[in-house]
N, C-alpha and C positions, 0 to 999 in steps of 0.2 A: 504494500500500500504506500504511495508517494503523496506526500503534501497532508495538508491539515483537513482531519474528518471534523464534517459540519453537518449535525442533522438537523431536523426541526421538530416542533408538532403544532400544526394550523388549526384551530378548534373554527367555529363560525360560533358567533355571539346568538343566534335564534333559540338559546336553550342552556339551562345547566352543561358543566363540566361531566357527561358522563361515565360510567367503568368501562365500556370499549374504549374510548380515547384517550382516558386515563391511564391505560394500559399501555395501548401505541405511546403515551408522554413519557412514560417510566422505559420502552426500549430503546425509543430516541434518548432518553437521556444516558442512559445505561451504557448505550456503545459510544456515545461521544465519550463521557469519562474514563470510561473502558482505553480509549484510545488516543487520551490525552487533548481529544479536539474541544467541540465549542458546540453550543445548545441553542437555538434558537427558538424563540415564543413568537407567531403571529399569529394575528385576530384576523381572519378572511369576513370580512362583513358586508363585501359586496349586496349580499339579501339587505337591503336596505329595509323593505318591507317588514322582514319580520326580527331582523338586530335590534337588538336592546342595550343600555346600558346594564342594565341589572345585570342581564347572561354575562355581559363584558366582564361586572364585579366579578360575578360567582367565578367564575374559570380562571380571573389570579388569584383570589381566595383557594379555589383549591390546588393551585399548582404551590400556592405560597404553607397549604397545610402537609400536603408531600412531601414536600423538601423537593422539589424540583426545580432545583435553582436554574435561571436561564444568563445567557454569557449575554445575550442582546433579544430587546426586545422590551414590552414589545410593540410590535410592528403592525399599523394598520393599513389594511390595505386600501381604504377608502383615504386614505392620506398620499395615497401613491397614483391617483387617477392621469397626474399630468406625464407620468414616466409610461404607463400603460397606452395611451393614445401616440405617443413619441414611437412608441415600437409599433404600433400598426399603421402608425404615417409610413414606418418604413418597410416592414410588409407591403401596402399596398402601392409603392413605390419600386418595391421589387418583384411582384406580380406575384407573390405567396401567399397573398388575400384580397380581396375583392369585395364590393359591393352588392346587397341582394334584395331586389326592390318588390320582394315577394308577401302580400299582404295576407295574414293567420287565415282568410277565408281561400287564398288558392293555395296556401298549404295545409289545408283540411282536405281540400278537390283532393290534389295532388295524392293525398296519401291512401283518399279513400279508392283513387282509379287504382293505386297499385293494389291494394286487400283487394280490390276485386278480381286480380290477373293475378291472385295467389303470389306478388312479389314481396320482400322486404319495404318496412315504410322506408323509404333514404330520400333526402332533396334529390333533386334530380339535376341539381347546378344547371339551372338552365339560365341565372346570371353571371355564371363561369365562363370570365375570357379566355379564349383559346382561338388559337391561328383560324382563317378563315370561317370564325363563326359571329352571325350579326345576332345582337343582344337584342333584346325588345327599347321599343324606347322606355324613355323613363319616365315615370306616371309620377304626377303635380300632386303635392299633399302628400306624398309614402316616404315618411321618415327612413332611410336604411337600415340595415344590420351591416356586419361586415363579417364575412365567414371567411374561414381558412381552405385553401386551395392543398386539401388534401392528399394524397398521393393514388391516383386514380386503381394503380396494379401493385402488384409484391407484396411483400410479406412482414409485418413488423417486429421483431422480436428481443426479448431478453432474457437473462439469467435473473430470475427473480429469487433472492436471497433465502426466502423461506419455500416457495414452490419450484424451483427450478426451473427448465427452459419451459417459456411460454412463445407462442407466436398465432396471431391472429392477421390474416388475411385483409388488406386495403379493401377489398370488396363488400367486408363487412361495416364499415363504418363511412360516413358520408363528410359532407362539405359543413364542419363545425360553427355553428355562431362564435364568433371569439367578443364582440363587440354590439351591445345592443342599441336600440337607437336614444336611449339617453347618454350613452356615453359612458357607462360602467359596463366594463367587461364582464365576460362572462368566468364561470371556475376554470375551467382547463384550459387556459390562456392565462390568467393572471397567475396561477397556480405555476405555470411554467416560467415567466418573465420575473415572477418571486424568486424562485430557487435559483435563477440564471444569475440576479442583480445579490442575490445574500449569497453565493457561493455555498451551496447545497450539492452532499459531497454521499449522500446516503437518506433516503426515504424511507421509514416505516410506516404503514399504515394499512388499514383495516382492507380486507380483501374482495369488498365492495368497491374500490377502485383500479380492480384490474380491468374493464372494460374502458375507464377513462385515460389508461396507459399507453395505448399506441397512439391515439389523438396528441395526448401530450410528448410521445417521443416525438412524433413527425413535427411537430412545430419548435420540439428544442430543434431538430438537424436543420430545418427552414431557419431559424436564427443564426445560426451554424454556431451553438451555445454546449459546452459540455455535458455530458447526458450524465445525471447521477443514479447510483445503483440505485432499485428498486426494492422492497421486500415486504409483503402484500400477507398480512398475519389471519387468520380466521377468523370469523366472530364467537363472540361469544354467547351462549344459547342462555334462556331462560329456565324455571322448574318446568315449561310447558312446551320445551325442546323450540322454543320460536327466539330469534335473533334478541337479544336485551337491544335495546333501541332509545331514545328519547322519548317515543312514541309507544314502545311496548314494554312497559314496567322496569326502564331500568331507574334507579335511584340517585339524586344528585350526590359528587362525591363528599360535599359540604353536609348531606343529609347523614353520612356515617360520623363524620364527625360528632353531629348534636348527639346519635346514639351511641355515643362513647366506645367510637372504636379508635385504636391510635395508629397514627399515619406511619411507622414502619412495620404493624401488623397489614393494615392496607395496601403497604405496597409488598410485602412479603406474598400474599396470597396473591395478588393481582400478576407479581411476575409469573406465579406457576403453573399461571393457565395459560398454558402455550408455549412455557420454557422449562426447561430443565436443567439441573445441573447433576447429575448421576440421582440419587435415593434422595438429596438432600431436603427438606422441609422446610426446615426456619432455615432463615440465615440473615446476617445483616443486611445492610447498604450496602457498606463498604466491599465483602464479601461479594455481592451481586457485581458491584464493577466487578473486580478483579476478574469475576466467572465471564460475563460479557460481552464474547467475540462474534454474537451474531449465528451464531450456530446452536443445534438443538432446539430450532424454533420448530414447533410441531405443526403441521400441515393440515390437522384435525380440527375441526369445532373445542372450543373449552365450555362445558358445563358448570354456569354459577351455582355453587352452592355454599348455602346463607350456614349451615351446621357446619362445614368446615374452615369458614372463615371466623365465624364465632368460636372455635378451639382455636385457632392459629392465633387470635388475639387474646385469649385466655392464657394462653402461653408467655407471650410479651408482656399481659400484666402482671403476671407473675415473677417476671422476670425484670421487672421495673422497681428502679430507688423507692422505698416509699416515700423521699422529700420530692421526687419526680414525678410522683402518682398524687400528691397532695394538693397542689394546685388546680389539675383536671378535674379531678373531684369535686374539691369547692366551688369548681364553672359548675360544675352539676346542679351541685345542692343553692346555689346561688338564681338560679331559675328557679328554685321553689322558694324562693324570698329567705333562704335559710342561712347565715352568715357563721361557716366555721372557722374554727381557732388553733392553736398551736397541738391537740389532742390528732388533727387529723391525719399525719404521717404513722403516728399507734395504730388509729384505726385501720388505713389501709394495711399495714403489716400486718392485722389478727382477722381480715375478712379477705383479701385479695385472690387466695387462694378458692375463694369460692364462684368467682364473680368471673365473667365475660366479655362483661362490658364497664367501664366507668358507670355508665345510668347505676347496673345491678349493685356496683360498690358505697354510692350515692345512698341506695337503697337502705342499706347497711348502714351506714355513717348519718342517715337522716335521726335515727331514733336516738343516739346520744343528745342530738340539737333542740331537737322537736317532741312535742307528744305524740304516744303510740297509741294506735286503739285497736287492741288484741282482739280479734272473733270472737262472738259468742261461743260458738262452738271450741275454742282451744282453753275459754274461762271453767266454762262446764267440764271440759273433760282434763285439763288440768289442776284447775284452782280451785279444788274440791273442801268443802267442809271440813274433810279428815287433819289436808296437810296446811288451814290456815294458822293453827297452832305455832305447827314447824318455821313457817315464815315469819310470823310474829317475834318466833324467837331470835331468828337469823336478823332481822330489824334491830331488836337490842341489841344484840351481839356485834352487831357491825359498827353503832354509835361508836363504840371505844375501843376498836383496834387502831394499830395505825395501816395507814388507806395505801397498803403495796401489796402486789399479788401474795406475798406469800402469807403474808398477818392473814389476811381475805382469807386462801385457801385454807388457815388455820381454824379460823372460826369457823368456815363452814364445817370442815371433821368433826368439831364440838357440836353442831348441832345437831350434825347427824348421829352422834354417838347417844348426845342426853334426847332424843328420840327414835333411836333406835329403827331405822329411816336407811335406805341405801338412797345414794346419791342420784338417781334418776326421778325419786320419788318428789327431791326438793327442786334438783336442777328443771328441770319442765319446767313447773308454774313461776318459777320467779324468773326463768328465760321472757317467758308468755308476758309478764308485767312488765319486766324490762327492754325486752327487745321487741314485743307483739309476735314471738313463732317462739315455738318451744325448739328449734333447730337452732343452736349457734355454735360457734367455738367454747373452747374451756370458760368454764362461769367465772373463776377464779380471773382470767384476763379479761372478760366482756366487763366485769365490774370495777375492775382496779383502773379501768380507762373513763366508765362515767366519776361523777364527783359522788362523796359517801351522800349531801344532801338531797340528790337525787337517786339514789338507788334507795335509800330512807323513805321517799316520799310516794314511791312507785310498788314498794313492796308493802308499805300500808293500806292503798287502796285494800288489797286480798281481805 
């Protein structure tokens, strides 16, 4: 490989940051760093119609929650209209594109004569100059387009990085709009005079644009502009085997975040649908460059599944500082108007191993803040008549130790002794008062982290 690798990833502003593209941003970025090169960010928002600011926000929000840092960018393309017209002055200057004074109602004719002669829909470049042919005149009122003088014969082809040799036939594709009559190009024109002017040295992207690939070769070789490698990755399927989409249930990647998934378990899952690196599972970032050469990219559809990304991030939070996991947290508990304090790195240490998500740890961490209100059903079948005795007693008894797990675990022994009580009998219902579930970790820890005046006041209600 000679010279500086330069990928991108072009999102269009008409929508959330989705997990297909999110995915192609994580390989793009993965083989640039991989290979020392350089990362490019642009906004293709030529859809003037349906671009948004908002979508704009969302998609560096979530490149910026990734850690997909970019070297330049970014770049709009509706900011570049004067350099896109400059190259089709010079196209149609060098007879590589042309004018077509063809109005939607004789391209409806047009397409409907050919369905009837069982042909292909295709323009029929019938405002295609070419040697001894007389054009129609030119009709008063018909804004132009301006199409690309396609390559009538041959064959187009490449070495596509994840499918190997591709070649599709000029027959199959016709005379491209590059340029519509307001003057905003179209994608597979701007899309190529982008990567020609940013030095774009490697392509990944979703395998819904190999049919727009030989259009965009033939207009790089008409520039006579360097062709960069290709590599056209799968989509990614739904629970209902159908494309995840914008459009078909896929999820903004900003929408994981609020459900407390953290962005190197995000992007841990997201590489390994579709790449491999032998058996490996987890792995870092950093790791991921290093593995990164663009190879073992799988040829296959990748199956989202929501149960194995929910363990791959169970894993990460487990595997996280608890002064690291304390912050995230408090975002949590801070949307329920709930304002935690210096106990919450303890907590996440004595709950994280349970939990999947920040929300479920949250969850945990809300009833040390907040009041609980245990079910009826867990009062009745633990907070029984027999053992409010026991609790009563465990209430005095806690007033005058000193408040550290192990004074705690002391007194509980003693109450279990002078009532003669095995520890499931007490543990339940004062879990049930303190925490609202009779399930938690050790009581002896769940309590040395509330303050004694609130394990006091919660174990008196009983």
């Amino acid at each position: 490989m000679t010279g500086k690798v330069r990928t991108r990833i072009a999102p269009s502003p008409t929508g959330f940051l989705h997990l297909g593209t999110a995915r192609t941003a994580l390989y793009s970025w993965a083989y640039a760093r991989h290979h020392g090169g350089e990362f490019v960010l642009r906004i293709e928002d030529t859809d003037v119609a349906r671009s948004t600011q908002d979508s704009t926000d969302q998609i560096l929000a979530s490149m910026h929650w990734l850690g997909l840092d970019y070297d330049e960018g970014p770049i709009y393309q509706m900011q570049r209209l004067e350099r896109y017209r400059e190259v089709i002055a010079q196209m149609l200057a060098a007879g590589t594109a042309y004018h077509c004074y063809c109005t939607p109602a004789e391209l409806d004719e047009m397409r409907e004569a050919q369905r009837a002669r069982g042909e292909k829909t295709l323009y029929d470049r019938r405002w295609r100059p070419e040697p001894g042919k007389t054009l129609p005149p030119v009709p008063e009122g018909v804004p132009p387009v301006v199409r690309f003088c396609n390559p009538p014969e041959g064959d187009v082809s490449w070495n596509d990085l994840v499918k190997g040799e591709i070649t599709i036939n000029n027959r199959e594709i016709d005379d491209l709009i590059i340029l519509r009559p307001d003057g905003v190009p179209t994608y597979n024109f701007a899309v190529v005079v982008d990567d020609w002017d940013m030095a774009i040295t490697h392509v990944f992207r979703g395998d819904e644009h190999i049919n727009n690939t030989p259009w965009q070769i033939n207009i790089f070789h008409a520039l006579g502009a360097p062709l960069p490698a290709f590599g056209h990755v799968p989509v990614i399927l739904g629970d209902d085997g159908q494309k995840l989409s914008k459009r078909r249930g896929a999820v903004s990647v900003t929408a994981y975040e609020e459900n407390g998934y953290l962005p190197e378990a995000m992007l841990n899952y997201l590489a390994r649908l579709g790449w491999s690196h032998g058996d490996d599972e987890l792995f870092t970032r950093e790791q991921m460059v290093s593995w990164f050469d663009g190879s073992h990219l799988s040829k296959s559809p990748a199956q989202w599944d929501a149960a194995k990304l929910a363990w791959v991030n169970a894993q990460y939070i487990k595997a996280k500082a608890d002064a690291e996991l304390a912050p995230l947290v408090a975002a949590q508990l801070k949307k329920r108007g709930i304002e935690a304090d210096d106990r919450l790195p303890a907590i996440c240490a004595l709950f994280k191993d349970r939990c999947e998500t920040t929300v479920a740890l949250a969850d945990w961490a809300a009833a040390f803040y907040a009041d609980v209100a245990p079910s009826e059903a867990d009062l009745a079948q633990h907070v029984t008549d027999a053992v409010k005795p026991v609790i009563a007693t465990l209430a005095e008894k806690l007033a005058g130790v000193a408040w550290e797990k192990v004074s705690i675990a002391a007194a509980i022994k003693e109450v279990l002794a002078a009532h003669s009580v095995k520890m499931p009998v007490l543990a339940m219902p004062v879990r049930v008062l303190l925490m609202g579930t009779p399930q938690t970790p050790s009581l002896d820890s769940v309590l040395a982290i509330f303050s004694r005046e609130k394990v006091i006041e919660r174990l008196k209600r009983a």
